[in-house]
Each structure stands twice: as structure tokens, then as C-alpha cells.
N, C-alpha and C positions, 0 to 999 in steps of 0.2 A: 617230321611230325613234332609238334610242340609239347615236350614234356612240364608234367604239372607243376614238379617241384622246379620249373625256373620260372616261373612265375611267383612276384612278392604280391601276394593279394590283397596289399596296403598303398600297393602304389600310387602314385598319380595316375602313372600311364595304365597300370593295368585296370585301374577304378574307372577309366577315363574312357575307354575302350576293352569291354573286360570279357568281351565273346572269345578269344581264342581259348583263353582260361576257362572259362564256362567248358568250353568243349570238352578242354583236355579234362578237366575233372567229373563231369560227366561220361567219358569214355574211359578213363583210368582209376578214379579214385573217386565213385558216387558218394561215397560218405569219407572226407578229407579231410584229417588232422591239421589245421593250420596251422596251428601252433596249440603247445599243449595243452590240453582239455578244453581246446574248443575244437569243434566238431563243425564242417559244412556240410546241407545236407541237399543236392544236385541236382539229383533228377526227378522227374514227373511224379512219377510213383512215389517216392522216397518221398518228397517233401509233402504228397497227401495223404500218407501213412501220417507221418509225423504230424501233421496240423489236426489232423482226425482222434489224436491220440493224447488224451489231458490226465490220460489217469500216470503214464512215465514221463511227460511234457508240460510243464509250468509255464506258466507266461507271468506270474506272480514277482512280486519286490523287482519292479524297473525289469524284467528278463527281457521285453519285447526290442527296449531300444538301448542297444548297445553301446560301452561307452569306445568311442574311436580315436586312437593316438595317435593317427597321421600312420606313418611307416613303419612304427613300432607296433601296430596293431590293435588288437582290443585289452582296454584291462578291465577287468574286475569290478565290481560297482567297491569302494574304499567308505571308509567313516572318513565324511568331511573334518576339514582343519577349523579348530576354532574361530578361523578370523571366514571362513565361507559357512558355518552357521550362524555367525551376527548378521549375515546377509539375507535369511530367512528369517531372521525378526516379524514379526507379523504377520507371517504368508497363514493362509490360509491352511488349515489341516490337511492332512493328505488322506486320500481316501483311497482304495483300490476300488475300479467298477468298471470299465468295460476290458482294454488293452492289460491291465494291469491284476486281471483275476480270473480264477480258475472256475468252472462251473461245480456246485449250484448257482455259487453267489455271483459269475458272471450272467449266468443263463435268468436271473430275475433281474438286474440290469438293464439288460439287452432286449427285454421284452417290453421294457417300458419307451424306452431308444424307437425301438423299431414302429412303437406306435405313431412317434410325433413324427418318423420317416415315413410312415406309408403311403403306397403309392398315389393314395384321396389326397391325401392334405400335400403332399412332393408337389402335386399339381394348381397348388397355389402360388410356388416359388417361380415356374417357368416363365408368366409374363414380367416378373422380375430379374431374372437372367436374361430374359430379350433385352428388355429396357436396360441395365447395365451395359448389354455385347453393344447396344445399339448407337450410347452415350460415348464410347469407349474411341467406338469405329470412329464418329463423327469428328473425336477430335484429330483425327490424322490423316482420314477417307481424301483429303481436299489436293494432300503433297506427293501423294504418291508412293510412298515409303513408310517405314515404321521401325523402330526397333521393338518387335513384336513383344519380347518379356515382358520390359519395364513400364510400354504403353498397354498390353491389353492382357498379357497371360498371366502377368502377376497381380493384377488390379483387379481381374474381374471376380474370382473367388471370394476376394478378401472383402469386397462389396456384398457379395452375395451373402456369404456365411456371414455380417456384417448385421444384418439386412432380416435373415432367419433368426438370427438369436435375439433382435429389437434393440440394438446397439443403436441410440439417436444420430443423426448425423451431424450434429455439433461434433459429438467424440468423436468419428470416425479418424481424424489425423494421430492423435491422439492414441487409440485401438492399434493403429497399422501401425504404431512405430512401436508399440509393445510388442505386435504380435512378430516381426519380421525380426527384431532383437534378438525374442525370448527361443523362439526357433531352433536362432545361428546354433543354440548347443545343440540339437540334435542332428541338423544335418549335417554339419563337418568340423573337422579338424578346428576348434577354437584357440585362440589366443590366451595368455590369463586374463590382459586385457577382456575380453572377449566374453570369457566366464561371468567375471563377476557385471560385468556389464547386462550379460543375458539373465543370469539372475537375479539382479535389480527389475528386470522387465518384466520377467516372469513375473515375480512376487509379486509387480506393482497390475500384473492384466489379472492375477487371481485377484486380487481384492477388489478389482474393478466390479469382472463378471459376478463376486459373491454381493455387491453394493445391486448390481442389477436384478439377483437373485430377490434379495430382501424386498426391494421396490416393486419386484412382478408380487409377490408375497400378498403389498397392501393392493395392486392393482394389475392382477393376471392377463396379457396381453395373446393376441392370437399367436405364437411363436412356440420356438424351441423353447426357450427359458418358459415363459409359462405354462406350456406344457407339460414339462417336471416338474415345476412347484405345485401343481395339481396334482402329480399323479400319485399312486399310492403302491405300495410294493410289496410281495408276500415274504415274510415275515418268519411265519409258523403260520403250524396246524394242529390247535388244542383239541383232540377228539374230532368230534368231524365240522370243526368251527375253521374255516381258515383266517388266520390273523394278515391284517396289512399295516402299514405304517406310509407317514408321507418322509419324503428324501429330507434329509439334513442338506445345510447349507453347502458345507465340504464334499457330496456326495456330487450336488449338481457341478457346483466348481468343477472338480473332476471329469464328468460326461462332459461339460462345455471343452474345458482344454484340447480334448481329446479328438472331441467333433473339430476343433478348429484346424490340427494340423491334418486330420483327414479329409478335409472340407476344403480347405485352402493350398495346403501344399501340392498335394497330387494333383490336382485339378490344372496348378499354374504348371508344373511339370509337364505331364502329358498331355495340354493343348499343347503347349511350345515344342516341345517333342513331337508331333505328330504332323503338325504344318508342318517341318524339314522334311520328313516322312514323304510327306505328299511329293514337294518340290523336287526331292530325290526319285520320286518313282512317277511321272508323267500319268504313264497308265491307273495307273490309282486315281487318281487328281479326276481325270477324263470320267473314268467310272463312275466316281462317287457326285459328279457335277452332269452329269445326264440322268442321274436319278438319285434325288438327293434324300429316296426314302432307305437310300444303301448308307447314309452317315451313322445310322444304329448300328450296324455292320464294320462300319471305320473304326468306333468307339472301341470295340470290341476285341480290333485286330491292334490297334493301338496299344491297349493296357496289356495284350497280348506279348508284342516288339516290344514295347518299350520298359514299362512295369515301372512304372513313377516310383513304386517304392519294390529294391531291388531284395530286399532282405529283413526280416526282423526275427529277434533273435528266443529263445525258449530257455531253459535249463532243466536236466535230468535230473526228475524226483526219485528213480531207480535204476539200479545196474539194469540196463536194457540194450539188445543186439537190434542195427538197424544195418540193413544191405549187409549180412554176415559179419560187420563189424560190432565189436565191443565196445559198449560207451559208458562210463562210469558213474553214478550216481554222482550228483555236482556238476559232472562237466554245462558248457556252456555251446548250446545248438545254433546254431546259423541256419534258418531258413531260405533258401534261392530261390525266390521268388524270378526271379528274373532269367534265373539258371534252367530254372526247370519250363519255363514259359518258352525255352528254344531247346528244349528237346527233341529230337529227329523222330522219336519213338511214339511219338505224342502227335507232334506237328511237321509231318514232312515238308521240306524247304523253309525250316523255322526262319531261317534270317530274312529270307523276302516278306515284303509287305501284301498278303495276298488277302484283301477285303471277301472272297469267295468260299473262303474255306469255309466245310461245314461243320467241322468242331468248335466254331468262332468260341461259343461262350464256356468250353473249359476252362480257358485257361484258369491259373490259380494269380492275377493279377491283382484279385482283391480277396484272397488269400481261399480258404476253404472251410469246412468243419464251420464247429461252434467261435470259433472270431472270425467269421467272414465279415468282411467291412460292413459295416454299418453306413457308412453312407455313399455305399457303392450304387443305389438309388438316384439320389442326386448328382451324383460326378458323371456318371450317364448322360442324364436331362440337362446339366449344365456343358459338355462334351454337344451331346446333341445340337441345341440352339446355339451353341458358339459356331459350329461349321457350316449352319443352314443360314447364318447371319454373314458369316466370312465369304459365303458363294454368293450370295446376291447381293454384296454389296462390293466386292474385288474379285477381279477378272486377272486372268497371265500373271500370278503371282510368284515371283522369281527372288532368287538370291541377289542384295545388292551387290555387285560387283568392288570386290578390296576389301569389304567391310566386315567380313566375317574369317573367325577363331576357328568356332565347332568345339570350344572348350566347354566342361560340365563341370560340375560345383565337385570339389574333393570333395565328397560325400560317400562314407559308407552304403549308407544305408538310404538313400532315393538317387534319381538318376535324373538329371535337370540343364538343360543348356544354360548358360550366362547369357546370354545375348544369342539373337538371331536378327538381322537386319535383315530388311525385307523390301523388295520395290512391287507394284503392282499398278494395273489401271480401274480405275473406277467404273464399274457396272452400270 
């Protein structure tokens, strides 16, 4: 049996492939010291203890995305070096508001988020995620083949949330080469190169989206962006008056960023994760393509397996005991999302893909409590129409033969194929 502590939970291989580790700590050490004063927290219950629980658990000052040093692990968020804040020169203010703050002030936030998400106005996006899945297809439906990421799983979000926010299509090249940049810092291991490269990008997509903010301002468009600049937010409550105000520039900035990587990342992750899914398990495939009103269901078991995003992270605002262990005021929490979505206790036969199950929509994929995603709405409806578009329009879709790794991005914190070639015949 696989003990925990030989597992380096930084590594390539075990980020790469990180289920025996899951287990072993899961079954040895639900709440896992990795290294000192950060804390993983594993299993089912545990991890919705903890997401449930904001009064000993902050998600405040960056806690959510953790910074990742390759092999040496996580450190610390640091006071930048003079010569990486001359590189925030002009960025846009920083605001805390959805990932980045604790309730009250997340829970008025997320009230106004959830409005321009809901499921009425979601339903305007969908003939727009058709028409994207459908442009996508066309351009490769004719060869037979695809390299699935870089043709349709990474492209199609990045249109979509593109598209939602009223992002013209002149800038659209433009947009995708800030937003795919500005990213690289959080999903993995960066470069220095790397760094200041990404945050050149970042800076230069905040100024962008705050330039689109001001512009909805003199001319309010149907979208996410003008939605916020309308919207008004409470405030206070002088006696029995309640006060509202409308969002500051840096406020939206903020909710835009935020909506982008949940909007875009996850979404390119877990299609492309989920097609192998299928190829790997026949039966699945057969299932969900004799009645394709079962792809809600795929969605579901998908975020489940796979968990695009595998982990984000909290920090202890009080000495507090989780799974009988002690955890010290300061330390830094590791959420397992991914850990706790193959729990045996939870999900019997976690590691198969079994579209049937009837706890489908537990899982904690799109987390739990007061930060459950926010646009775990849309990743749904865009999940949906991508696989009702993928079936009727490719038939016998198989692994190309030689062409494939099965490597994933060293990324702590999401879980994403590099590439998936794909052969298939046209419907």
C-alpha cells in the first residue's frame, strides 16, 4: 500500500497523475501537513466543513490561488522586488470582491454576479455557444482529425466569455494573447521570464477591460460589463433607509478578471478532459449518444472525475481543530477539490466514469458554501451544447494513433491536458 509521506505532492508525476496520493491521504492523513503550516484538507466531509466555514477560513489577500514553486512547493505570498512593482505601473486598483473576499462584503458582490448570471438572461448566451461549437467544428469536421485543445477546447470559451463581456471582435486576437499570458502565472510553475511577461499582460487586459468599463458607462450594452456598470450595491443601512451605491471602476475590473479564468479556464480543461473520458470508457460514449438528454448528466460526472480546478487555497483566521487535527491561526489550507470528488465514502467506484449515479450533482467541483462558482451556470450550458454539437456532428471518435503524450500542464492548482489528437468520421 502506497504510503503518504512518499509521495512529493509538487511533483510532476504526482500532479500528473495524483489519484494514488489522493487515496493514500485520504485514507491516512485526511488533514495533511505538507509542509509546514500548510495544511491539505481531503476528504468529502472535510473539505465541506471547511468551504462552509468563513468565520476560521479566509479566502482574503490572494488565499484562494496559491503561489506554486514547482518541486519546492508553495510559498508564501512575499512583498514584491522593486524592479516587479515598476511593472504594475498603471494596473488598475485592486479590489477584493468575489474569490478574493470574505462575507458580508463577498455576499453583496456575488448578489449582483449572480444577477447578470441568471438562469433568464444564461439563456441568451446558448445560441452563442452553438454558433462558436459550430464555427469551431467546421473548421476541421472536413480531415478527419483534430488536435482537440488548441482547435476547439481552448478557443471555444475564450470566444464565448469574449462575446458575454462585449469584447469587439477587432480586439479579440489581441484579448487572447493577454488573457492566455496573463493566466500562465496561475496555472503553473512560471519562468522569471514568464512572470514579468504575465504581468505585463495582466496589467495591460486590466486596463483594457477598465477602458471597456468606462465605454459601457457612456453607452450600457446588453452583457456582463453593462450589467455592472448599472448595477447598484448595498452599502448600509441608515435607520430603516437602506443605502446603495453603483461599483467603481476597479470593482468591476475585479469581477471581470475573475469571471475570465472561471469562464475560460475550466471550461477549456474539462471539455478536453472529458472527450478522453469518453474514448477511454466506450460505454459512456454509447450511453450518453443514445440519449443525449443524459449530457446534463456527463457534465456533472465530468466536473465530478476530473475537477478542472483541483484545489484552492483558504488561510486560518483562528487556532481551529479540523478531522481532530490542530491547525494554527495563519497556517495556509489546501482545499482538494479533486481529492475529495473521489472519495469512496461519498462516491462509490469514484475513479470510474459512471454517468448513472444518483448523487451526480454533489460533488464539490464547483466548490460549495458561500464561493460556490459563480459561473458554474454557464460552464454547464457551455459543457452541454459543446457535446450535443460534438455528437451530431462526429461519429467513432478515437485516439489518433502515435500522437498522443496524456501529459497535463504542471499545475498545482487546475488539471488540463496539453494536447489530445483526435481522429473521427463525420456524421
Amino acid at each position: 500500500m502506497n504510503k503518504v509521506h512518499d509521495f512529493n505532492p509538487f511533483s510532476k508525476e504526482t500532479i500528473g497523475c495524483p489519484f494514488a496520493f489522493y487515496q493514500a491521504m485520504r485514507e491516512q492523513a485526511p488533514v495533511f501537513e505538507a509542509s509546514k503550516g500548510v495544511f491539505f484538507i481531503t476528504t468529502y466531509d472535510l473539505v465541506s466543513q471547511v468551504l462552509r466555514d468563513t468565520v476560521n477560513f479566509s479566502s482574503q489577500n490572494g488565499a484562494a490561488f496559491l503561489n506554486f514553486q514547482g518541486e519546492a512547493g508553495l510559498s508564501a505570498p512575499s512583498k514584491p522586488s522593486p524592479a516587479v512593482l515598476e511593472l504594475y505601473k498603471g494596473d488598475v486598483p485592486h479590489r477584493d470582491t468575489l474569490l478574493s473576499a470574505d462575507p458580508p462584503e463577498h455576499t453583496r458582490y456575488r448578489s449582483l454576479v449572480n444577477r447578470s448570471l441568471s438562469p433568464g438572461r444564461l439563456a441568451r448566451y446558448e445560441p452563442v455557444v452553438r454558433n462558436v461549437a459550430t464555427q469551431l467544428i467546421d473548421a476541421f469536421i472536413d480531415s478527419g482529425s483534430a488536435e482537440f485543445v488548441s482547435e476547439f477546447s481552448m478557443l471555444l470559451p475564450l470566444h464565448v466569455v469574449s462575446i458575454a463581456l462585449g469584447v469587439p471582435q477587432k480586439d479579440l486576437p489581441q484579448y487572447k494573447d493577454w488573457s492566455v499570458r496573463a493566466v500562465t502565472l496561475l496555472a503553473r510553475k512560471a519562468t522569471p521570464e514568464e512572470v514579468v511577461d504575465g504581468i505585463k499582460a495582466g496589467v495591460a487586459l486590466r486596463r483594457y477591460i477598465a477602458d471597456r468599463v468606462e465605454e459601457a458607462r457612456k453607452n450600457p450594452e446588453n452583457n456582463v460589463i453593462g450589467d455592472l456598470v448599472n448595477a447598484h450595491m448595498l452599502e448600509g443601512v441608515d435607520g430603516d433607509v437602506k443605502q446603495y451605491r453603483p461599483l467603481d471602476t476597479p470593482e468591476i475590473v475585479s469581477i471581470v478578471e475573475q469571471l475570465l479564468v472561471a469562464g475560460q479556464e475550466t471550461v477549456n480543461y474539462l471539455v478536453s478532459s472529458l472527450l478522453l473520458k469518453l474514448i477511454e470508457n466506450p460505454d459512456q460514449m454509447t450511453a450518453v449518444r443514445s440519449d443525449t438528454d443524459k449530457i446534463k448528466q456527463l457534465i456533472e460526472e465530468g466536473v465530478r472525475i476530473e475537477s478542472p480546478i483541483q484545489n484552492l487555497g483558504r488561510f486560518a483566521k483562528n487556532d481551529v481543530t479540523i478531522g481532530g487535527v490542530a491547525i494554527p491561526a495563519g497556517s495556509r489550507i489546501v482545499v482538494m477539490y479533486g481529492c475529495a470528488n473521489r472519495d469512496e465514502n461519498k462516491f462509490p467506484h469514484a475513479d470510474k466514469l459512471d454517468i448513472s449515479r444518483e448523487n451526480l450533482r454533489e460533488h464539490v467541483g464547483f466548490g460549495v458554501g458561500p464561493h460556490y462558482c459563480v459561473g458554474a451556470a454557464l460552464a454547464r450550458l457551455e459543457g452541454r451544447v459543446v457535446f450535443e454539437e460534438i455528437f451530431k456532428r462526429m461519429k467513432n471518435i478515437r485516439l489518433a494513433p502515435g500522437k498522443n503524450d496524456f501529459e497535463y500542464m504542471y499545475s498545482f492548482i487546475f488539471r488540463s491536458l496539453n494536447a489530445l489528437h483526435i481522429e473521427f468520421d463525420k456524421a
